[in-house]
Kinemage of the C-alpha trace (Angstrom):
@kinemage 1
@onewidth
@group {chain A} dominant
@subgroup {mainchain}
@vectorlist {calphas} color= white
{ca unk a 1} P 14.031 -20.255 -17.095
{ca unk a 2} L 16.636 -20.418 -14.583
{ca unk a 3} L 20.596 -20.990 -16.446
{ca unk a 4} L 21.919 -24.091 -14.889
{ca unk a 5} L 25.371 -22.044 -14.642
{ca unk a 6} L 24.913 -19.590 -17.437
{ca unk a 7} L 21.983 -17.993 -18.713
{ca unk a 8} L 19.883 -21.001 -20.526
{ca unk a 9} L 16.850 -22.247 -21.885
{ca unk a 10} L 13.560 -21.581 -20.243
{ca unk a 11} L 9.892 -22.760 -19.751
{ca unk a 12} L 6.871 -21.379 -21.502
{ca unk a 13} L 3.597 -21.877 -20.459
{ca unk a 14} L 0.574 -21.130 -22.873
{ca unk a 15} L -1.170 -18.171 -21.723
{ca unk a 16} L -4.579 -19.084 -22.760
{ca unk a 17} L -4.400 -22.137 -20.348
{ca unk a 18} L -2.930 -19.414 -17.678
{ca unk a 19} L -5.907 -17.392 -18.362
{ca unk a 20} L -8.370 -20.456 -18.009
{ca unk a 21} L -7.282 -20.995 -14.752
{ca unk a 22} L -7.559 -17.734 -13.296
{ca unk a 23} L -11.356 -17.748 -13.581
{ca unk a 24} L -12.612 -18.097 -9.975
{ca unk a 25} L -15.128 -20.316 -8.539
{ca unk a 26} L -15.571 -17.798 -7.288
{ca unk a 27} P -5.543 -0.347 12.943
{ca unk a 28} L -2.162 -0.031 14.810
{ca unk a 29} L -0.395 -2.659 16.350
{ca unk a 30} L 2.216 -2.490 19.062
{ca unk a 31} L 6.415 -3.505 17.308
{ca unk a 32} L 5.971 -6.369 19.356
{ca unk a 33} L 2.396 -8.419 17.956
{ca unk a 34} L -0.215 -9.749 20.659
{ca unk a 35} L 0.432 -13.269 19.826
{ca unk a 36} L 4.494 -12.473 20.155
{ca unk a 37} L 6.101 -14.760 22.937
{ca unk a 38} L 7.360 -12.974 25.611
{ca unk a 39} L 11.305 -12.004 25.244
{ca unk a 40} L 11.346 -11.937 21.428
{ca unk a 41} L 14.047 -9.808 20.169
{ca unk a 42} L 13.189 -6.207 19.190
{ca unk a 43} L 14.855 -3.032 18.282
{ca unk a 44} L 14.373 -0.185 20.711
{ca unk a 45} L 15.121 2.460 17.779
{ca unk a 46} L 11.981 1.290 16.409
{ca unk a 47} L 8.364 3.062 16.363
{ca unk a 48} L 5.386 1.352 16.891
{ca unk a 49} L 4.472 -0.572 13.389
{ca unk a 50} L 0.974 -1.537 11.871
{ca unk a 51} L 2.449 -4.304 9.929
{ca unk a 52} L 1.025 -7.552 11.260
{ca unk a 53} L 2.168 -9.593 8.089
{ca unk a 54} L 4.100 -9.712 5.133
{ca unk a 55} L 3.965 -11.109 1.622
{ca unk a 56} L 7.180 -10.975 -0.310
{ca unk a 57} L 6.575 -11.825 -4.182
{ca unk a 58} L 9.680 -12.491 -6.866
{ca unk a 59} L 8.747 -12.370 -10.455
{ca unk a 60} L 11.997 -13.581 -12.288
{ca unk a 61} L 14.145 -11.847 -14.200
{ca unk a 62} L 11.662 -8.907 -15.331
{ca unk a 63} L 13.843 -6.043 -16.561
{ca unk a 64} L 13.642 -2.268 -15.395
{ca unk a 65} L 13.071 -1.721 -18.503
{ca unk a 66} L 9.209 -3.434 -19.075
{ca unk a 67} L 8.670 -1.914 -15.392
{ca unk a 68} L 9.873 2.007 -15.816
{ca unk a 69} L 9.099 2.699 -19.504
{ca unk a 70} L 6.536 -0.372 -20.615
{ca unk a 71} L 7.363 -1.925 -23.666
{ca unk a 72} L 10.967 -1.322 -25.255
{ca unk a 73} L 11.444 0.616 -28.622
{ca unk a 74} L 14.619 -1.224 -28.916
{ca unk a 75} L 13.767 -4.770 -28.177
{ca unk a 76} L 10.286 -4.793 -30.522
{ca unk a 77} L 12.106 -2.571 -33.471
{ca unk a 78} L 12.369 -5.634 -35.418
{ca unk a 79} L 9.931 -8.890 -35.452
{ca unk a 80} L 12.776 -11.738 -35.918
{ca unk a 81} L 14.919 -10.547 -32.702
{ca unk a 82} L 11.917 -9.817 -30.474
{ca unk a 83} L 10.214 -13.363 -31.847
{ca unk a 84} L 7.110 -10.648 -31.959
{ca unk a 85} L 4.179 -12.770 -33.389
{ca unk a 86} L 1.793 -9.767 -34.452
{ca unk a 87} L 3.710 -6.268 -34.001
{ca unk a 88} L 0.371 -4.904 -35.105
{ca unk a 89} L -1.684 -6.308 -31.806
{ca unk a 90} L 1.479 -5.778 -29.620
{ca unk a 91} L 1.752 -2.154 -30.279
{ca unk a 92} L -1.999 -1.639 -30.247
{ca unk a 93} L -2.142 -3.023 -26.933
{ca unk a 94} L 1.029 -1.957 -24.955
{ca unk a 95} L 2.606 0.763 -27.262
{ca unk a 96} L 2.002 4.662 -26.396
{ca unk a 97} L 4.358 7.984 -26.735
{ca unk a 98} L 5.879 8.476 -23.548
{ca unk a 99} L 7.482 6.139 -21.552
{ca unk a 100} L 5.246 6.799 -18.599
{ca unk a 101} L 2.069 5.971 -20.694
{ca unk a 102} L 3.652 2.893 -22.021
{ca unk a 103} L 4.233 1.385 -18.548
{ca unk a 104} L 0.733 2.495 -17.393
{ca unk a 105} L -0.545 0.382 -20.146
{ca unk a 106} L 1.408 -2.871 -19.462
{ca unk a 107} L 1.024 -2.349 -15.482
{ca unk a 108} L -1.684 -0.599 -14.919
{ca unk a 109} L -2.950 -1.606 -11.369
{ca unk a 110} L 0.920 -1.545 -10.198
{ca unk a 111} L 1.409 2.486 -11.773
{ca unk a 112} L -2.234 3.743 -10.548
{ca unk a 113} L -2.924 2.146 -7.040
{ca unk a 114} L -0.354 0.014 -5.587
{ca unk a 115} L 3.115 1.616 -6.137
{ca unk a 116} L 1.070 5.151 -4.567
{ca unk a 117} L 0.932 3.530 -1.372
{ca unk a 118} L 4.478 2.926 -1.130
{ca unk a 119} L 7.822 3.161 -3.087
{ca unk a 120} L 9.324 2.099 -5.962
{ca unk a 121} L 13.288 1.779 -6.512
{ca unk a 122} L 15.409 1.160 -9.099
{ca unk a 123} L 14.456 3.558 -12.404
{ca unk a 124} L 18.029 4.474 -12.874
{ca unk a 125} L 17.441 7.164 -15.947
{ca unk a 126} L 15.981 9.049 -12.776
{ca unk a 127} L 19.039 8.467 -10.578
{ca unk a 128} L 18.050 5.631 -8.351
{ca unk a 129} L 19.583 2.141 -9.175
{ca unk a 130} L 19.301 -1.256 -7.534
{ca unk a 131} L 22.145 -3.885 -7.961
{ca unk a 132} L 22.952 -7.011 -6.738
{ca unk a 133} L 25.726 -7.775 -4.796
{ca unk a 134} L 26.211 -11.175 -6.058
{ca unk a 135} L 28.444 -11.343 -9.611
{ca unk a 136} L 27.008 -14.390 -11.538
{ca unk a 137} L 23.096 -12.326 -12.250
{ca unk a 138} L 20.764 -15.852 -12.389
{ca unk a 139} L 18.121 -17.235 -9.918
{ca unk a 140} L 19.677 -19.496 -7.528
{ca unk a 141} L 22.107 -16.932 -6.915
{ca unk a 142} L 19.431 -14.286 -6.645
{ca unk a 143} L 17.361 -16.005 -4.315
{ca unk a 144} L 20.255 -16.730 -1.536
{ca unk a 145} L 20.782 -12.864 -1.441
{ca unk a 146} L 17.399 -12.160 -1.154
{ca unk a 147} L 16.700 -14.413 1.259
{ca unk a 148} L 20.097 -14.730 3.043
{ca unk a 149} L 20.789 -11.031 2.876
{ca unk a 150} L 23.742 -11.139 1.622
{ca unk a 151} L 25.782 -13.033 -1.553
{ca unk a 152} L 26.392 -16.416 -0.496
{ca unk a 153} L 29.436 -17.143 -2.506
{ca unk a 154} L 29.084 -21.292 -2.323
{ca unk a 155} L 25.817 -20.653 -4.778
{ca unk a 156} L 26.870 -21.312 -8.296
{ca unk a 157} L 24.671 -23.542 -10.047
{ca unk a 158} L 20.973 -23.407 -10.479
{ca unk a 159} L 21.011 -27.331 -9.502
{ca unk a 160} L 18.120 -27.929 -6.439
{ca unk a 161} L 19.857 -28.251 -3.261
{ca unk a 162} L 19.546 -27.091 0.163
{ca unk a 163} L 22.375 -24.813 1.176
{ca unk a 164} L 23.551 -24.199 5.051
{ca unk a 165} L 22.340 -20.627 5.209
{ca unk a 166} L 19.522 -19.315 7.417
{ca unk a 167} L 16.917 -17.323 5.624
{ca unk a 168} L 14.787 -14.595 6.884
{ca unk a 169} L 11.831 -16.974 6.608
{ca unk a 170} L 13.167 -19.320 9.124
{ca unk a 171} L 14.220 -16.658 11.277
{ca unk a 172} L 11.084 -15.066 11.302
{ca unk a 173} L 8.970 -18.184 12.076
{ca unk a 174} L 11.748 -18.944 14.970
{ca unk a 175} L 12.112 -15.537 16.185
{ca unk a 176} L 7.902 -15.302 16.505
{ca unk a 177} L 7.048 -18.321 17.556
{ca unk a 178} L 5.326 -19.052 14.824
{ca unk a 179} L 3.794 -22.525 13.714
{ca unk a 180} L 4.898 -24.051 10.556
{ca unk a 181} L 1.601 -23.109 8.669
{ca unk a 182} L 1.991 -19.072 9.434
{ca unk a 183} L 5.205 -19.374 7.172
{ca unk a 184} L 5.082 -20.312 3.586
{ca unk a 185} L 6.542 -20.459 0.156
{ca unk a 186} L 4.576 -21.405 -3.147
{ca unk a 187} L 7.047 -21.460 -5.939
{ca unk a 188} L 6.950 -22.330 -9.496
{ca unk a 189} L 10.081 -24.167 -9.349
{ca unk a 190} L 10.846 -26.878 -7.189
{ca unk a 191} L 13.982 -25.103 -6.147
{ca unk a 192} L 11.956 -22.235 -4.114
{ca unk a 193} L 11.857 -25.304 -1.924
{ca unk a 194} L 15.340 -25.592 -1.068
{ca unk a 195} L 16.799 -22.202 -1.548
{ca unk a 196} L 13.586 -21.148 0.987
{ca unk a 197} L 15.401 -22.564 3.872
{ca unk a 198} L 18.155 -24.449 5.713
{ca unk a 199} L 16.400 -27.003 6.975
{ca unk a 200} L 14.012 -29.137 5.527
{ca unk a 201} L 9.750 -29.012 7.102
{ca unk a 202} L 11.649 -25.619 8.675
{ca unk a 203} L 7.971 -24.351 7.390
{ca unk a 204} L 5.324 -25.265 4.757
{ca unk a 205} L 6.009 -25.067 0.741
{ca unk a 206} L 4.483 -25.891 -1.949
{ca unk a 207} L 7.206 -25.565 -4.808
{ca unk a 208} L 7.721 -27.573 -8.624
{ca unk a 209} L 4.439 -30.143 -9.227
{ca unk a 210} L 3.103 -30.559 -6.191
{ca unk a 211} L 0.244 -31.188 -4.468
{ca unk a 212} L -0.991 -29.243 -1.006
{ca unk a 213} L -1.437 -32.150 1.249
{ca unk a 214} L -4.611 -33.795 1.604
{ca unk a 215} L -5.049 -32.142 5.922
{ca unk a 216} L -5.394 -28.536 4.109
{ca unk a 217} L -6.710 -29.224 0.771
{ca unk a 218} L -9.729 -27.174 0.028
{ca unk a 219} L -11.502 -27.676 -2.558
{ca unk a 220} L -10.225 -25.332 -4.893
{ca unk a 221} L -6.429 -26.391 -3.803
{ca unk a 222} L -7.491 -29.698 -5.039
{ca unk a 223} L -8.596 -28.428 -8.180
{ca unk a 224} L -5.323 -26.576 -9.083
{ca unk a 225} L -3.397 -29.805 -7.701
{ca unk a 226} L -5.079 -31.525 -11.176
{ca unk a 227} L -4.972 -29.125 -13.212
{ca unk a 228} L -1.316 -28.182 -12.834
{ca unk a 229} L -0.706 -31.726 -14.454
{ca unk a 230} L -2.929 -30.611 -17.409
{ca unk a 231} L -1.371 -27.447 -18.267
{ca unk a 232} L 1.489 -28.593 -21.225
{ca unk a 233} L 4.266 -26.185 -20.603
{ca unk a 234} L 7.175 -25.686 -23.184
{ca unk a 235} L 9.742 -27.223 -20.248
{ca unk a 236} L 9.312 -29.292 -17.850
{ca unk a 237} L 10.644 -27.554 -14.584
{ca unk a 238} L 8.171 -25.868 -13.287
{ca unk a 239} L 4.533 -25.542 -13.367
{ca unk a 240} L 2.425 -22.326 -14.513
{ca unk a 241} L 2.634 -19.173 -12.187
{ca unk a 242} L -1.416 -19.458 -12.699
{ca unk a 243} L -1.375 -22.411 -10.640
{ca unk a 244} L 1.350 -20.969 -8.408
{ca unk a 245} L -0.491 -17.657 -7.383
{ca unk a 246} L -3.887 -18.910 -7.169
{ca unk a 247} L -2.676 -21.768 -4.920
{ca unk a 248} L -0.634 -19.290 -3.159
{ca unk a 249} L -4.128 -16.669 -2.695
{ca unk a 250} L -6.213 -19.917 -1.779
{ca unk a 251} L -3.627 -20.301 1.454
{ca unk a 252} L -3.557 -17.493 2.336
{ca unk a 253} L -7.493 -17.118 2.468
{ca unk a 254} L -7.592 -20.616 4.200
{ca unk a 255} L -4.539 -20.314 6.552
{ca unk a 256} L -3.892 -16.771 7.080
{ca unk a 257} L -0.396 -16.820 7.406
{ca unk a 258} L 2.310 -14.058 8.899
{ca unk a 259} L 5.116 -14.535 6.256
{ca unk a 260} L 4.241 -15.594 2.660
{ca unk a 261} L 6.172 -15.937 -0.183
{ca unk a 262} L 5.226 -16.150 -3.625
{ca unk a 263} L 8.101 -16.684 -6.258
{ca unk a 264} L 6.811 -16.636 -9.874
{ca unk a 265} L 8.881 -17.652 -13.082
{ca unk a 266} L 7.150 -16.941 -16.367
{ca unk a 267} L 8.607 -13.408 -17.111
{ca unk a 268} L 12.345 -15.311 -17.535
{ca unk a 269} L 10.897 -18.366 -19.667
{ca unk a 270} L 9.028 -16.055 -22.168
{ca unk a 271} L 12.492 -13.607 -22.370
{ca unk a 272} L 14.298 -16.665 -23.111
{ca unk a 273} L 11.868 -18.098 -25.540
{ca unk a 274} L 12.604 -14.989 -27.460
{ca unk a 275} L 8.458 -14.057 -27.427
{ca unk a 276} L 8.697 -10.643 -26.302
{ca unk a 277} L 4.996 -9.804 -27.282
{ca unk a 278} L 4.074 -13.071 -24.941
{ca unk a 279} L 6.705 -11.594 -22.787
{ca unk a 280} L 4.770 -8.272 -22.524
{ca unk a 281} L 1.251 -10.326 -21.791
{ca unk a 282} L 2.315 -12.295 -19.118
{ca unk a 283} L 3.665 -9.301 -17.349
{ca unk a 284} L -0.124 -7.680 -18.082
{ca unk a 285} L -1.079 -10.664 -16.246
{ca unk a 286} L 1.175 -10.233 -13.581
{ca unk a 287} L -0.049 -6.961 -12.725
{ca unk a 288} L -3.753 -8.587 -12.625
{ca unk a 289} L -2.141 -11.004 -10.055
{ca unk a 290} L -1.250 -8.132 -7.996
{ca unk a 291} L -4.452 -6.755 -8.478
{ca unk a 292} L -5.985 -9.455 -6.955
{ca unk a 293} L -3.221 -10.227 -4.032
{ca unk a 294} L -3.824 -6.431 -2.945
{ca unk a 295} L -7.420 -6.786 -3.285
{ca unk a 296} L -7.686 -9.751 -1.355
{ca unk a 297} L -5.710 -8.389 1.617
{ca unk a 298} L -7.637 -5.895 1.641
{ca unk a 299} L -10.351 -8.051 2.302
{ca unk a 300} L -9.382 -9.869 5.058
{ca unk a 301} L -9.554 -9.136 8.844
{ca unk a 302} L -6.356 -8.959 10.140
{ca unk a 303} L -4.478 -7.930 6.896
{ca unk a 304} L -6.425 -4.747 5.760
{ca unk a 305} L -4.226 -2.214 6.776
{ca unk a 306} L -2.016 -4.765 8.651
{ca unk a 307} L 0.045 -5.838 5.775
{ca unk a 308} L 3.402 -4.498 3.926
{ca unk a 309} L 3.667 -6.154 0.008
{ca unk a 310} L 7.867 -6.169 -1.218
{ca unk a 311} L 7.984 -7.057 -4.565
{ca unk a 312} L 11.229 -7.331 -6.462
{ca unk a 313} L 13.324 -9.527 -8.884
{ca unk a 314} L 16.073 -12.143 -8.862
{ca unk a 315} L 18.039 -10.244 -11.627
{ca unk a 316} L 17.675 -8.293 -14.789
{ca unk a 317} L 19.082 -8.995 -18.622
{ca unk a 318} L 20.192 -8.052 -21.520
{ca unk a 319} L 19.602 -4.537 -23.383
{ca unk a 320} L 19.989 -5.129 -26.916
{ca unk a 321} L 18.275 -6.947 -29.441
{ca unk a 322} L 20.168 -10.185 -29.323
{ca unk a 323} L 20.791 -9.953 -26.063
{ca unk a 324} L 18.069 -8.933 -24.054
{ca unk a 325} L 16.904 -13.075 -23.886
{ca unk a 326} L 19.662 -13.592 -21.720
{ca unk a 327} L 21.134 -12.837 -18.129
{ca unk a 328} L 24.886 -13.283 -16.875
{ca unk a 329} L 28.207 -11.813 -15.739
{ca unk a 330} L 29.610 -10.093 -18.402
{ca unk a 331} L 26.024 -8.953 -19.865
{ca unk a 332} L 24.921 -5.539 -19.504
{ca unk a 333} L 21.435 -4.922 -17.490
{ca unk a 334} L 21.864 -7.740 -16.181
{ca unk a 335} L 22.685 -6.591 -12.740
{ca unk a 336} L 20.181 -3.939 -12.796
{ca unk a 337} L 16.651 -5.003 -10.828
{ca unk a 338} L 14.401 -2.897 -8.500
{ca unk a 339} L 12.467 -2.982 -5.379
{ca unk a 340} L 8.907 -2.405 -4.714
{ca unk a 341} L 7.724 -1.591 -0.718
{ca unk a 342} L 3.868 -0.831 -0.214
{ca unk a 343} L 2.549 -1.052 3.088
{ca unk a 344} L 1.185 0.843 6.012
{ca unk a 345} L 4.481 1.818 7.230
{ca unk a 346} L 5.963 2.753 4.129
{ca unk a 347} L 5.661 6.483 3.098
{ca unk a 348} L 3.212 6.994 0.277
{ca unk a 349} L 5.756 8.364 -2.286
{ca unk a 350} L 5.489 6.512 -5.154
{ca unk a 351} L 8.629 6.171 -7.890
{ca unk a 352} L 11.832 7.342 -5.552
{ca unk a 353} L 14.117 9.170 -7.427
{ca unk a 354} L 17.095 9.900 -7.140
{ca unk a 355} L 18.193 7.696 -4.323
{ca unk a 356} L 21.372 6.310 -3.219
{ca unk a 357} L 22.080 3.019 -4.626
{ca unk a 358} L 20.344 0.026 -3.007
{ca unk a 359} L 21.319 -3.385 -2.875
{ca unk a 360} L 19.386 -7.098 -3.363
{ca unk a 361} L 20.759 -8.190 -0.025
{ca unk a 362} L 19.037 -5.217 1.757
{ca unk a 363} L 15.779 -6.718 0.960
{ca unk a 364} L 15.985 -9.057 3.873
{ca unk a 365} L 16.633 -7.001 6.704
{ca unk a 366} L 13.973 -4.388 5.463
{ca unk a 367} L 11.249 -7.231 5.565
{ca unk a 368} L 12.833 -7.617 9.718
{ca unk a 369} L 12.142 -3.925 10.123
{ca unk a 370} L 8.502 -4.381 9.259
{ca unk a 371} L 7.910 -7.656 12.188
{ca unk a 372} L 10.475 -5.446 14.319
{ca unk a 373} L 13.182 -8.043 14.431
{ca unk a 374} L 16.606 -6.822 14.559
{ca unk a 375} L 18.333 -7.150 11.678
{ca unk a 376} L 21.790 -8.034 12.931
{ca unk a 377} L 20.259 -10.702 15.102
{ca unk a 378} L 19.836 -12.506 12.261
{ca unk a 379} L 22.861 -11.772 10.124
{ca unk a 380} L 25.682 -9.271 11.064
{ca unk a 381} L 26.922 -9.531 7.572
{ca unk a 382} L 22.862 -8.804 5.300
{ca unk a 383} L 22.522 -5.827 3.890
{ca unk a 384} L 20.597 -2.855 5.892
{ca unk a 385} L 17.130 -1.839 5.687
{ca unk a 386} L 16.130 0.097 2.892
{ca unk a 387} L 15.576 3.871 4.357
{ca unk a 388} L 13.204 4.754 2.334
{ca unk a 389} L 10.740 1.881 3.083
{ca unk a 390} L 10.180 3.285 6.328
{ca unk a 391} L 7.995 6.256 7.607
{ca unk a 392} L 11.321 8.490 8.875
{ca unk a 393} L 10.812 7.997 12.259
{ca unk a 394} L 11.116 4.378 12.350
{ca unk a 395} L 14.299 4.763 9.257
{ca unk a 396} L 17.901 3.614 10.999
């Protein structure tokens, strides 16, 4: 769950009705794309690119500390401050000796296929960190520097409201021409809506419960539209990330979009529930979801080999066992969160480390590099692209 002002409650979704509704019914480019208008901005300093598209994908508040060393000696020590149900099944299933095993075991697509086609940041007991640049380490906060590329200091509440700041989704749909299908947000929480954009209809979402309108509804969109009202969560402010990603992978089968964005919640609601053995599962379960993302891009003609994946996280949390449930200013790990780049432009080099320290806002200007926008055309004052994202000839 996202703290209103403060770390806070959160949402929890039964993972047995997430599970349920996963079951299924089932070449180089030039910097500047084909279907580019003539006169969009580029950066001379830039090589030609493969990327065609990009899918950006936030899973909240999951610590360095499930994604570098799998699950935590210190938080599951003791069953009444992890809220571990079964230690027993949780330490069959996720525990091993080494830290490396342990995470291979939680994420096991993410270790063996997808971070070896790109880079992974932020494993600091290796010497690379990621921070964010914003103090106050929740969501709403998170999201504007993400998005914005820098901290937007009028962003202090977790309340739902559209802010005045241009995000690199609008200026990416502007900047290309795009129509307002070929940029999109699906979000668990309704406020993905808002903190997506500066503008209201600037492009489509689908954020909170909500329906995809009735024009694009397939059938299987419908289906999810129902059964998101089904699925009794703990909270009610958002819906399950089940419903979220597979109406997110049903869009982008149906509409084949340039930009996507895919914000997931249910890593922060199970940390604040205190279930860190559910905690551990859903992040399993995340990895399956990027199984399937990956797999399905792979798929598709005009995204094999076409398409960069960032993945990264809003903040990270506490490091101790009465802490680690929570996330503010003032708690440690909480500003601690890492960045994922896998693409056909990105060097194959899997975990980076050590690198210079990185930064939240420089997530939104590396995205830019991959379209071949300039950066500072869209905000003098975002962060810079992330070096290491890019093949060296095409790094700033």
């Amino acid at each position: 769950m996202r703290p209103r002002a403060t770390a806070a409650s959160g949402r929890v979704l039964c993972l047995a009705a997430a599970a349920t509704l996963l079951l299924s019914p089932a070449s180089s480019a030039q910097v500047v794309p084909p279907d580019r208008p003539p006169g969009a901005p580029t950066s001379p300093s830039i090589r030609p690119l493969r990327t065609r598209n990009v899918i950006l994908v936030t899973v909240d508040g999951l610590r360095i500390q499930e994604l570098f060393t799998g699950m935590d000696p210190i938080v599951s020590r003791k069953e009444k401050r992890s809220g571990i149900y079964d230690l027993e099944r949780a330490r069959t299933r996720y525990w091993r000796n080494t830290p490396e095993e342990r995470r291979a075991a939680l994420l096991p697509f993410f270790w063996s296929n997808l971070a070896l086609q790109g880079i992974v940041l932020g494993n600091k007991w290796k010497g690379s960190s990621v921070h964010t640049k914003n103090p106050h380490l929740f969501s709403a906060p998170g999201y504007a520097e993400i998005l914005t590329g820098q901290y937007q200091p009028d962003v202090l509440s977790n309340d739902v409201k559209r802010y005045p700041h241009p995000t690199v989704l609008e200026f990416v749909r502007r900047q290309l021409g795009l129509g307002k299908r070929q940029v999109a947000t699906f979000g668990s929480w309704e406020g993905f809506a808002t903190l997506s954009s500066s503008e209201e209809g600037a492009f489509f979402t689908n954020a909170g419960y909500e329906r995809v309108p009735s024009e694009i509804e397939t059938a299987r969109m419908a289906y999810l539209g129902d059964l998101q009202f089904e699925i009794m969560a703990l909270w009610e402010e958002g819906r399950s990330d089940a419903v979220t990603f597979n109406l997110a992978l049903e869009y982008l089968r149906a509409q084949r979009p340039r930009l996507l964005y895919i914000a997931l919640d249910e890593s922060d609601d199970w940390a604040h529930a205190r279930r860190y053995d559910r905690l551990l599962d859903y992040i399993n379960v995340f990895d399956a979801y990027l199984k399937t993302l990956w797999e399905t891009v792979q798929s598709l003609d005009g995204y094999s080999g076409r398409t960069t994946l960032i993945v990264t996280t809003d903040h990270g949390r506490g490091i101790t066992p009465t802490d680690w449930v929570e996330h503010d200013e003032g708690i440690e790990g909480s500003a601690d969160i890492w960045i994922a780049v896998i693409g056909p432009d990105t060097p194959d080099r899997g975990e980076v480390a050590p690198y210079p320290t990185v930064h939240q806002a420089d997530v939104a200007a590396t995205l830019l590099r991959f379209f071949g926008l300039d950066p500072g055309a869209f905000n003098p004052e975002a962060g810079p692209p992330i070096p290491a994202a890019l093949q060296p000839d095409s790094a700033p």
